[in-house]
ChimeraX commands (.cxc) that place a marker at each C-alpha (Angstrom):
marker #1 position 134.12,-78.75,235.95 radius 0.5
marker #1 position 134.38,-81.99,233.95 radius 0.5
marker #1 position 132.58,-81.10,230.52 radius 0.5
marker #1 position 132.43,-84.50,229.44 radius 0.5
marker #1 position 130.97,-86.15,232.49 radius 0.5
marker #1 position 128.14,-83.89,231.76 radius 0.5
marker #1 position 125.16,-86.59,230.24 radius 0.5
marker #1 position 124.87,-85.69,226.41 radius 0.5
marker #1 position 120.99,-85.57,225.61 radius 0.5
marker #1 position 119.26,-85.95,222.21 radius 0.5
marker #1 position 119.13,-82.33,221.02 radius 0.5
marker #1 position 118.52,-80.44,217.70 radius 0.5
marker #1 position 121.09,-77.52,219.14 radius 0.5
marker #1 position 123.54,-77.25,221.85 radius 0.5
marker #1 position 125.22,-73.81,222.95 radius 0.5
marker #1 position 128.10,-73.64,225.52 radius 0.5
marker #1 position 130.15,-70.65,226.55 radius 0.5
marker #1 position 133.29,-71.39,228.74 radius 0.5
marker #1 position 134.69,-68.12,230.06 radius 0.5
marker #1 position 137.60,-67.61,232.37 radius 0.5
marker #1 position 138.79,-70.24,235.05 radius 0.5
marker #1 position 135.49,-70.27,236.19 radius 0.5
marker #1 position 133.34,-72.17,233.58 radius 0.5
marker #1 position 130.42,-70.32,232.34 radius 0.5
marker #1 position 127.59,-72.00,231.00 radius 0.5
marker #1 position 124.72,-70.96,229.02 radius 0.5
marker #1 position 123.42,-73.99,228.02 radius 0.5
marker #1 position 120.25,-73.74,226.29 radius 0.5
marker #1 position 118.76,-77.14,224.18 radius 0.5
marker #1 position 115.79,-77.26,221.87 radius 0.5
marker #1 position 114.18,-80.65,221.82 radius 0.5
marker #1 position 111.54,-82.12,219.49 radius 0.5
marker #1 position 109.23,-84.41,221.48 radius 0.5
marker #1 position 107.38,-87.54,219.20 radius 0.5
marker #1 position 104.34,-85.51,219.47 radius 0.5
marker #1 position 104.92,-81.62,220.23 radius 0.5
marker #1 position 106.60,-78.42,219.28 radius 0.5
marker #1 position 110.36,-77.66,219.82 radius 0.5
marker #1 position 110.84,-77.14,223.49 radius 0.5
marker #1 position 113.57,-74.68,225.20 radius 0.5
marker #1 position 115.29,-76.74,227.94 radius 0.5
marker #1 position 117.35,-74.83,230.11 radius 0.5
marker #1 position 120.38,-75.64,232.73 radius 0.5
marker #1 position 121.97,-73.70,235.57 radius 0.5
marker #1 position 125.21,-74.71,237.14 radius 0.5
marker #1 position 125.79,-74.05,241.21 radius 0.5
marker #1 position 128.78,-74.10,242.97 radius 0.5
marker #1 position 127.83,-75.96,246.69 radius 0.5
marker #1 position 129.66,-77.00,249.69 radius 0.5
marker #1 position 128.14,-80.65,249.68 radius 0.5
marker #1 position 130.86,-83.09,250.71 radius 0.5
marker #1 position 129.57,-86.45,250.41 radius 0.5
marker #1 position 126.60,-88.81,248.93 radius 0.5
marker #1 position 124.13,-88.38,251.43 radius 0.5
marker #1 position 123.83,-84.82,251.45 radius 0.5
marker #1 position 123.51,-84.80,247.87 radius 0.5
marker #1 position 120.53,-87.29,247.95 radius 0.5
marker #1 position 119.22,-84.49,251.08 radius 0.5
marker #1 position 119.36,-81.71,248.15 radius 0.5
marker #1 position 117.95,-83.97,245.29 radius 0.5
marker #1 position 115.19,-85.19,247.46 radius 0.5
marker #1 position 114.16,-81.70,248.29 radius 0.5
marker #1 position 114.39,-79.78,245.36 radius 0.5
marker #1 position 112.56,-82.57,243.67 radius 0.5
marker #1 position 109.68,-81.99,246.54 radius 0.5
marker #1 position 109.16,-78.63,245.27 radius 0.5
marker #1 position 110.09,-78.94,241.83 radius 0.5
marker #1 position 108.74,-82.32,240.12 radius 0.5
marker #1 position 109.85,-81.35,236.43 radius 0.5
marker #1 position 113.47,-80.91,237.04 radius 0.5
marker #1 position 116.48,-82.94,236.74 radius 0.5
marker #1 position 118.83,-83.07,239.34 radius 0.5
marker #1 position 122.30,-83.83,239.90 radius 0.5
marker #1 position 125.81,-83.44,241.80 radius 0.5
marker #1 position 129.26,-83.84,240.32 radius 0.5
marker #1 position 131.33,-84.12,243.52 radius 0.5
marker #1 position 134.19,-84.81,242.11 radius 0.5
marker #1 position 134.93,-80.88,241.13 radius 0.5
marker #1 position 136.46,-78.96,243.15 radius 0.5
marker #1 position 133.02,-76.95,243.16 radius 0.5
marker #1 position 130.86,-79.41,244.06 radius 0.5
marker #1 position 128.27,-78.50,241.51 radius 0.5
marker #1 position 125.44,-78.79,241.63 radius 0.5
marker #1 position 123.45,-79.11,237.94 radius 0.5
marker #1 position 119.78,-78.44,237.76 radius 0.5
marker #1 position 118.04,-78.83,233.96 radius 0.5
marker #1 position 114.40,-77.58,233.23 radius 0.5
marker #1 position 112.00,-75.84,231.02 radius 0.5
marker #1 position 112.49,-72.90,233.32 radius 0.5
marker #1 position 114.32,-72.37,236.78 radius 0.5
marker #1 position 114.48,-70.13,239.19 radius 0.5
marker #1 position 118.32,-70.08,240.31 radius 0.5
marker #1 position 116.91,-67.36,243.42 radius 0.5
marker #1 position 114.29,-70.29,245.12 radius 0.5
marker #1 position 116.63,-73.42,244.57 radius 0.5
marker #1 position 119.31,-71.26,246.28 radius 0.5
marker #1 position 117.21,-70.42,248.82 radius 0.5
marker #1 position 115.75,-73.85,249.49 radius 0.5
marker #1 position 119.50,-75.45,249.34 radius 0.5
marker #1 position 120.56,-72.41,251.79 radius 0.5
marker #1 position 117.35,-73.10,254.26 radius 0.5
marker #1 position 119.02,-77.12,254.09 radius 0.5
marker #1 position 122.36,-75.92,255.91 radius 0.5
marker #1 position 124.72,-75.85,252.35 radius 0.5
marker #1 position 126.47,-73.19,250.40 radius 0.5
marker #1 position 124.71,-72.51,247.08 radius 0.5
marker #1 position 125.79,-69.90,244.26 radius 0.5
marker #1 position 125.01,-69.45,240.99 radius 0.5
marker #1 position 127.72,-69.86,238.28 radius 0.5
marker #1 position 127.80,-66.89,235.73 radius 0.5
marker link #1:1,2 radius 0.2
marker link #1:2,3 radius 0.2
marker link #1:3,4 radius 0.2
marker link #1:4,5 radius 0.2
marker link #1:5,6 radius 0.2
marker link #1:6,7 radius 0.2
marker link #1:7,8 radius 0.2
marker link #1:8,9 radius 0.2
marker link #1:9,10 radius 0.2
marker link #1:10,11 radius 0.2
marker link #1:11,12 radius 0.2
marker link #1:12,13 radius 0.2
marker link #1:13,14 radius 0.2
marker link #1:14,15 radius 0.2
marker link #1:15,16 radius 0.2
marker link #1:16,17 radius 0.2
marker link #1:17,18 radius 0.2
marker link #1:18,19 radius 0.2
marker link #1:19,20 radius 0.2
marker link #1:20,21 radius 0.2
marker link #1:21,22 radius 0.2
marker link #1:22,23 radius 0.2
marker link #1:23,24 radius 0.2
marker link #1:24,25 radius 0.2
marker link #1:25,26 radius 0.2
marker link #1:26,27 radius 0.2
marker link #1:27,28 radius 0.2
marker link #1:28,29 radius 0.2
marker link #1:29,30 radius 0.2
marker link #1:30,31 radius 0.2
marker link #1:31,32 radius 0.2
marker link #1:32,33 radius 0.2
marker link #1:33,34 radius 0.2
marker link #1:34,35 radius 0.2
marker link #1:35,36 radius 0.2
marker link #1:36,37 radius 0.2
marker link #1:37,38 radius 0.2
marker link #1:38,39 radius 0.2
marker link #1:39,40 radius 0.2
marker link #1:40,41 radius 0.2
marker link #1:41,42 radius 0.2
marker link #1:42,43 radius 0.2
marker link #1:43,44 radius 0.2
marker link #1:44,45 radius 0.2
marker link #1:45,46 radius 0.2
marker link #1:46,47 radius 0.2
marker link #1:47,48 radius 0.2
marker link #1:48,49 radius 0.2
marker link #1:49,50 radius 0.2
marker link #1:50,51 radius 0.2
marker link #1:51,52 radius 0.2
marker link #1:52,53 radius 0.2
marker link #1:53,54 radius 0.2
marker link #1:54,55 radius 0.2
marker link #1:55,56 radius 0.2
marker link #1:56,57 radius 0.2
marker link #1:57,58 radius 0.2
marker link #1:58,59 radius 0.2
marker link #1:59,60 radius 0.2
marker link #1:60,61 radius 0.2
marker link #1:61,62 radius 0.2
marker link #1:62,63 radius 0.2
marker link #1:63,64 radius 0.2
marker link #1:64,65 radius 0.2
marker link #1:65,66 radius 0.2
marker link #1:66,67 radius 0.2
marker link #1:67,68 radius 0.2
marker link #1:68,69 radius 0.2
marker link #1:69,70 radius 0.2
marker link #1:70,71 radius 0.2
marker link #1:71,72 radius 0.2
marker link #1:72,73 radius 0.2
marker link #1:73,74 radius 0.2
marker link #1:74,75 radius 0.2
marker link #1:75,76 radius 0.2
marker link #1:76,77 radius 0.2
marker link #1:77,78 radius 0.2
marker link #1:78,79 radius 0.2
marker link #1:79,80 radius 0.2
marker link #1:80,81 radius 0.2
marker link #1:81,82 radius 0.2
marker link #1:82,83 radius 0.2
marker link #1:83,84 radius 0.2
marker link #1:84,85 radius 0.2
marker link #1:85,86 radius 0.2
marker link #1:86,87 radius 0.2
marker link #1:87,88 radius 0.2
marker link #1:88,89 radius 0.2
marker link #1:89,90 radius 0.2
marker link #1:90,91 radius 0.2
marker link #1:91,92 radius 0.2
marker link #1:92,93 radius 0.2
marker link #1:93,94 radius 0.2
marker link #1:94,95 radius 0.2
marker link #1:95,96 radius 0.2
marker link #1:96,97 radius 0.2
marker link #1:97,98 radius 0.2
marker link #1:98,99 radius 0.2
marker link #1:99,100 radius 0.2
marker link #1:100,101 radius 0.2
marker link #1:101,102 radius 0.2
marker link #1:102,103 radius 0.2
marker link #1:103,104 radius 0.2
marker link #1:104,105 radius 0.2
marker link #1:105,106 radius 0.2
marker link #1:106,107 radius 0.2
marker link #1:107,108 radius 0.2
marker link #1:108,109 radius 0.2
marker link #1:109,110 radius 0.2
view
């Protein structure tokens, strides 16, 4: 995984663990908005069998369908395929299942 690829969002705190050869990444931000309280943000990282553009836009399009509020993305170019998903909160178990149901390899990276 590419660690600076990743977009770098305006953020009061930033944690990131790398572990092993496998990166792990618990990657929490807290956020002021203009108008609100200090918001947890989180992001899980999956590792995906995707191969090219239009699958990934398949994915994004559904995961989006069923989950409005998150932010959605592919880096292709690892030899993962990831698959990077930020929100206030996610459920790793239902996006794997909905990416499974679509055909594609989806696990979560620890």
């Amino acid at each position: 995984m590419i660690i600076n690829k990743m977009p770098k969002p305006i953020l009061d705190l930033e944690y990131l663990i790398i572990l092993s050869r496998e990166i792990k990444i618990i990657h929490f931000h807290y956020s002021k908005t203009d108008n609100g309280p200090i918001k947890k943000i989180m992001i899980e990282i999956f590792k995906t069998n995707v191969q090219n553009q239009i699958d990934t836009n398949i994915i994004i399009k559904n995961v989006l369908e069923y989950f409005p509020d998150h932010k959605v993305n592919f880096d292709l170019e690892d030899c993962d395929k990831i698959l990077r998903i930020e929100a206030n909160e996610i459920e790793p178990g239902k996006i794997i299942e909905l990416v499974n149901t679509l055909s594609f390899d989806c696990i979560k990276l620890d």
